[in-house]
C-alpha positions in Angstrom: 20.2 2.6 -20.5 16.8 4.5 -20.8 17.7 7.2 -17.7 21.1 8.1 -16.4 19.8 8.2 -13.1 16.4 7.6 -11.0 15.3 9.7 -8.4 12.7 8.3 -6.3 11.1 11.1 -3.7 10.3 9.9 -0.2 9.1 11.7 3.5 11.9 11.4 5.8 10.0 11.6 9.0 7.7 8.3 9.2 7.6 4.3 8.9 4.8 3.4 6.9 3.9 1.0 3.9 4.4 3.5 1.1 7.8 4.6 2.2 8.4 1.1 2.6 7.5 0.7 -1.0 9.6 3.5 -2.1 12.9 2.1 -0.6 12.0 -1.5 -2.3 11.6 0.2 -5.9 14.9 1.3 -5.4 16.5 -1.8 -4.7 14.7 -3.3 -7.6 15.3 -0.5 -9.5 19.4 -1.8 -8.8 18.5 -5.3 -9.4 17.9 -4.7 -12.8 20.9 -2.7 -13.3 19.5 0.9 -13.0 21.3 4.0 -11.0 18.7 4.9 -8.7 18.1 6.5 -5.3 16.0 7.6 -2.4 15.9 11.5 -2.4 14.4 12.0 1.3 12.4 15.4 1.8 11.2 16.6 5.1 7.0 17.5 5.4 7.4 18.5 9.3 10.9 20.1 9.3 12.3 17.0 10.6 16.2 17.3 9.4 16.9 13.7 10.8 18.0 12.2 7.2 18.7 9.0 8.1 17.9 5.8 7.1 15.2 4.4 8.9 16.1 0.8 10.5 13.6 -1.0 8.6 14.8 0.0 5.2 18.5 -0.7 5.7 18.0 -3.8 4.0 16.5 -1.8 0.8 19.8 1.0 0.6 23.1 2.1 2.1 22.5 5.8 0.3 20.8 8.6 0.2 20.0 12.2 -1.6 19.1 15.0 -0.6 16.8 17.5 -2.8 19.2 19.7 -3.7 21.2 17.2 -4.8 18.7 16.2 -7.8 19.9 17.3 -11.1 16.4 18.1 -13.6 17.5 16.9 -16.6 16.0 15.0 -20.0 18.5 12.4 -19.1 17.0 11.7 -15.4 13.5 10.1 -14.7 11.6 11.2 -10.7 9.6 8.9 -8.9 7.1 10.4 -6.7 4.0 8.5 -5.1 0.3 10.3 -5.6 0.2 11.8 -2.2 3.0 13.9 -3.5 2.1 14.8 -6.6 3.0 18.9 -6.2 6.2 17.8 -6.4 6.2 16.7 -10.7 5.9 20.8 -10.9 9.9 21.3 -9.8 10.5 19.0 -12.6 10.4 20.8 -16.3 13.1 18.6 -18.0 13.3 15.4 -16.3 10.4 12.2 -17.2 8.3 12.3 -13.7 6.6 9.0 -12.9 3.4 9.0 -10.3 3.6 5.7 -8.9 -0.4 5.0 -7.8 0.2 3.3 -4.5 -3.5 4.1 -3.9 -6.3 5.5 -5.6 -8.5 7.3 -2.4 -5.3 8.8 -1.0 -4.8 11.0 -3.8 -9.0 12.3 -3.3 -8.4 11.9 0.3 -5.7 14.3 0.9 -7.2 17.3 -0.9 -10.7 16.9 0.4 -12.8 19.0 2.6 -12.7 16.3 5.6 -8.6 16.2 5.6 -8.6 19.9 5.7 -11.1 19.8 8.4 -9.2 17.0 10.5 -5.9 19.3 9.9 -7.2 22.2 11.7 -8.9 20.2 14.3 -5.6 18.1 15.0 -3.5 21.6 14.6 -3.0 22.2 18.3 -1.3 18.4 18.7 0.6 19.1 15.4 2.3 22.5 17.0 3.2 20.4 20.0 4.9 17.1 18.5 6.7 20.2 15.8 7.1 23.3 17.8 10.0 24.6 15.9 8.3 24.0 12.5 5.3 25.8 13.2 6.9 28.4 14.9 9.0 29.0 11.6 6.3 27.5 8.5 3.0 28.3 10.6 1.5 30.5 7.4 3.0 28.3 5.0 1.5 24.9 6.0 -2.0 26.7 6.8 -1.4 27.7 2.6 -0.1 24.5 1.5 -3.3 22.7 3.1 -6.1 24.8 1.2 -4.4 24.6 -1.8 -4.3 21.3 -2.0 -6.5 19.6 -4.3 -7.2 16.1 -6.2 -4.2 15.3 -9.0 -5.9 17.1 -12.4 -5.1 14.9 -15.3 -6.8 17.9 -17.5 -3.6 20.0 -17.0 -1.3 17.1 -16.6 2.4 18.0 -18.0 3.6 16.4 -21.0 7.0 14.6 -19.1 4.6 12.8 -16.5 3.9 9.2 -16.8 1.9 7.1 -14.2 2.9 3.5 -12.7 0.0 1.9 -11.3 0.3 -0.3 -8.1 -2.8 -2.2 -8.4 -5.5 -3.3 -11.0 -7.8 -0.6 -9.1 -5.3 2.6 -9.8 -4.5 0.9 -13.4 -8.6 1.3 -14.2 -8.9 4.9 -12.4 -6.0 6.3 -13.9 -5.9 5.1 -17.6 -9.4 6.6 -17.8 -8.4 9.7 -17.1 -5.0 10.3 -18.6 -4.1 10.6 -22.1 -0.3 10.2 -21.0 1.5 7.1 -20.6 0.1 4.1 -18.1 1.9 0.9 -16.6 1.3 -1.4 -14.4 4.0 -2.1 -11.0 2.6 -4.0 -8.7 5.6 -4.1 -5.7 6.0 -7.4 -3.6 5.6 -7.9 0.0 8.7 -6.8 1.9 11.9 -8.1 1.8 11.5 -8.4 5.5 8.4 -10.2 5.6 9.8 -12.3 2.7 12.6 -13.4 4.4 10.1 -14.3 7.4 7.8 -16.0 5.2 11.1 -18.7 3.1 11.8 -19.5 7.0 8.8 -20.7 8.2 6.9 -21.9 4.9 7.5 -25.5 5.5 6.4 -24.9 8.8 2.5 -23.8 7.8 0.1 -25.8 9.5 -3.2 -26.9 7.2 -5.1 -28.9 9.8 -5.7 -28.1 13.5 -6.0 -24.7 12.9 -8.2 -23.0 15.2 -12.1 -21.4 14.8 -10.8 -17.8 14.9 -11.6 -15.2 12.7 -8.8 -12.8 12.2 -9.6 -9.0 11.6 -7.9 -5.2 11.0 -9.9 -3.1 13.4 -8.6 0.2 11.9 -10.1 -1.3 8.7 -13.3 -2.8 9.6 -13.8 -2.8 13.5 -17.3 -1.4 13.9 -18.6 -3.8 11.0 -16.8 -6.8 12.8 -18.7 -5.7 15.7 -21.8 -5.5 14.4 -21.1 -9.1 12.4 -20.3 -10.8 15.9 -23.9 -10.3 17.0 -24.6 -12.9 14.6 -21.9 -15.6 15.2 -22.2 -14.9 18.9 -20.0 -18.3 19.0 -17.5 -17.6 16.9 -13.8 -16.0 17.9 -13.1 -12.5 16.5 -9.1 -11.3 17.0 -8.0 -7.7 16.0 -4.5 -7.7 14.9 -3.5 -4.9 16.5 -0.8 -4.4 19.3 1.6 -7.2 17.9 4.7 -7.8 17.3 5.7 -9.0 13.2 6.5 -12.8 15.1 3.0 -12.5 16.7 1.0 -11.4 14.0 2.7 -14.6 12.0 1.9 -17.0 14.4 -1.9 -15.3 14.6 -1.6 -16.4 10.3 -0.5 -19.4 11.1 -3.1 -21.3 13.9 -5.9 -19.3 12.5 -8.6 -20.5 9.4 -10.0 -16.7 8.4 -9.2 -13.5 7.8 -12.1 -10.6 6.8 -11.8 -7.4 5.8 -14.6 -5.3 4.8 -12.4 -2.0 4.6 -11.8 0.0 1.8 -8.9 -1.0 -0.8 -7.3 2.1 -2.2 -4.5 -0.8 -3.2 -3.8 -3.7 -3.3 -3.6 -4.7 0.0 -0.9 -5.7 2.2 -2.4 -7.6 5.6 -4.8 -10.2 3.7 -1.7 -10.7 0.9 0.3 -12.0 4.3 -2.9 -13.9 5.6 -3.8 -15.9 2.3 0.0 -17.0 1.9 0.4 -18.4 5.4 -2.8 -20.4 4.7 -5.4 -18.4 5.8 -8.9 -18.1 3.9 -9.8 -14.9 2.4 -13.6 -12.7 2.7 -13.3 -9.2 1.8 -16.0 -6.6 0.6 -15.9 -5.4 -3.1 -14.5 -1.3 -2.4 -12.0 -0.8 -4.1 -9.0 -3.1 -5.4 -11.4 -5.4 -3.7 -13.6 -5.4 -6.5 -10.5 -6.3 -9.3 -10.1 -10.2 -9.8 -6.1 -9.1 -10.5 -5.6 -7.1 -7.3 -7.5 -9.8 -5.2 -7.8 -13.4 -7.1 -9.8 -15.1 -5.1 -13.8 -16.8 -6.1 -16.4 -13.8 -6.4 -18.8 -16.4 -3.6 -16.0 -15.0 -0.9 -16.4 -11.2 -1.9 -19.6 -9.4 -0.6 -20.9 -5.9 -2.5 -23.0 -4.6 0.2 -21.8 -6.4 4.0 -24.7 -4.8 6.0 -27.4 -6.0 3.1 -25.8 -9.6 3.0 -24.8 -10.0 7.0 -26.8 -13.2 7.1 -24.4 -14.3 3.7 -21.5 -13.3 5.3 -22.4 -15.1 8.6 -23.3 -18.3 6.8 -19.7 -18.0 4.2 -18.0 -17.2 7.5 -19.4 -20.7 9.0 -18.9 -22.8 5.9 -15.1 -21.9 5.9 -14.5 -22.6 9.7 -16.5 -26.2 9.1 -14.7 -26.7 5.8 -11.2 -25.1 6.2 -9.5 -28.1 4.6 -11.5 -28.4 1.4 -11.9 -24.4 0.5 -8.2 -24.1 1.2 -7.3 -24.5 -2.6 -10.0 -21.9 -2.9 -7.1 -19.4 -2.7 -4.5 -21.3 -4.1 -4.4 -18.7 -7.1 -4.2 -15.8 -4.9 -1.1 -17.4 -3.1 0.4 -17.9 -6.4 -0.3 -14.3 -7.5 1.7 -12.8 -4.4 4.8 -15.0 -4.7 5.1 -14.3 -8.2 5.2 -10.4 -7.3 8.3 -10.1 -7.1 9.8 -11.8 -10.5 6.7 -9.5 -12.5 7.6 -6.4 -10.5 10.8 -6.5 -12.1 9.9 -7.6 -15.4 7.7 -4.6 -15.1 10.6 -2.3 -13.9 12.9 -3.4 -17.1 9.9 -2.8 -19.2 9.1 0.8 -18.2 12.9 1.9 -17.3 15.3 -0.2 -19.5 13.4 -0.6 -22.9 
């Protein structure tokens, strides 16, 4: 075996995608016969370690920090919004697994330390006791934080790239080592997905366009002036049964957002038979990260509105004869999971 154990760093205090993705790399991690665990770590002083409901499914165990032994012998797994952590680590191989490219830029930049300050007040009151004990120290840790610099990059850090996107970004900036782990959809979602896949509905589906509006509200808004006709739902406020059924009666999903990943909502949309439009930001732009014809992806949305209204048309009217459009995308996502491990033996076995 390549590493005696596997360490993989994760925030304690929320419920989120990328934690998600951090409990499922451990399971996999198992799957292929590796020793590995979550080592939670508190941002907020939050000393609930527990295991959060939602990734039962993933572990039954836990570390703490002080329980991580830096050693040649050990690899770390930390994500890129984390990435002061590789310093701790002298001795041991520390992998940055890229679960998105702009969260790294995002999280040192000028805006997010504005929006910190600004949201400070709220923060004191949901975390009293934290700030009454870290107040300095957070105020420090926030202006000192800055993009990941590749140019002083430490020689026992290697980077695992979740999409196609953070693959391109990162390989041309590193001269350290570069793979690619592209994690499935949940196990939860999975599960979902085996039960009601026979169940998938590819005629009398109905006209509506389905839509993130923490992704792309205003734009939706603005595209709805032109398909004044047309049936625009947010998937927002719904339960996991209710956004399935929302996949499963509707013909479209859009998203003109950005894609710092490989995105998770229009990976569930394609597979239970929606038709995919996106923009090109991002892991939009990478034929890997989002397989689908280069006629449904649109460069410039407020240039090429009148495209967009005319594409968005087209599928509604032709729903049953564009549906193989995205045959290769469905085929990409339920294949995840078999090339997520392949890539875990590759990188951690061989």
């Amino acid at each position: 075996m390549k590493f005696e154990h596997i360490y993989v760093f994760c925030p304690n205090d929320y419920v989120s995608g990328g934690p998600d993705a951090l409990h499922q790399i451990v399971y996999y991690l198992k799957q292929i016969g590796c020793v590995a665990e979550i080592v939670y770590f508190t941002q907020t002083g939050n000393k609930d370690y527990s295991i959060p409901k939602p990734y039962q499914k993933y572990i039954s165990s836990f570390l703490k920090e002080d329980e991580v032994e830096d050693s040649p012998k050990n690899a770390v797994i930390i994500t890129e919004t984390f990435v002061g952590l590789a310093k701790r680590f002298k001795q041991s191989t520390v992998f940055i697994w890229w679960l998105g490219v702009n969260n790294n830029v995002l999280h040192a930049n000028f805006f997010w330390k504005a929006f910190f300050f600004i949201s400070l007040p709220l923060r004191i009151v949901k975390n009293f006791e934290y700030y009454r004990v870290h107040f300095l120290d957070a105020i420090r840790k926030t202006l000192k934080k800055n993009p990941y610099s590749f140019r002083k990059e430490q020689r026992n850090v290697k980077h695992i790239c979740a999409s196609f996107h953070a693959y391109d970004y990162v390989s041309k900036r590193t001269k350290n080592e570069v793979a690619i782990g592209i994690e499935p959809l949940s196990k939860f979602f999975l599960e979902l997905y085996n039960e009601n896949k026979n169940k998938i509905p590819l005629i009398e589906r109905n006209d509506v366009v389905l839509y993130n509006p923490k992704r792309c509200g205003y734009f939706v808004r603005y595209l709805s002036i032109f398909l004044p006709k047309i049936k625009f739902e947010p998937l927002t406020g719904l339960t996991q049964d209710e956004i399935v059924s929302k996949y499963m009666t509707s013909k479209l999903y859009v998203d003109f957002g950005a894609f710092p990943g490989a995105e998770r909502i229009p990976k569930e949309a394609v597979l239970y038979g929606c038709a995919i439009i996106t923009g090109k930001r991002g892991a939009a732009f990478f034929h890997g990260d989002v397989p689908i014809p280069d006629e449904y992806k649109f460069g410039n949305p407020y240039k090429q509105i009148h495209e967009i209204a005319e594409k968005i048309r087209f599928v509604l009217l032709n729903y049953e004869k564009v549906y193989s459009d995205f045959d290769e995308y469905r085929e990409t996502i339920l294949n995840l999971e078999k090339n997520f491990k392949k890539s875990l033996g590759n990188i951690f076995l061989k």
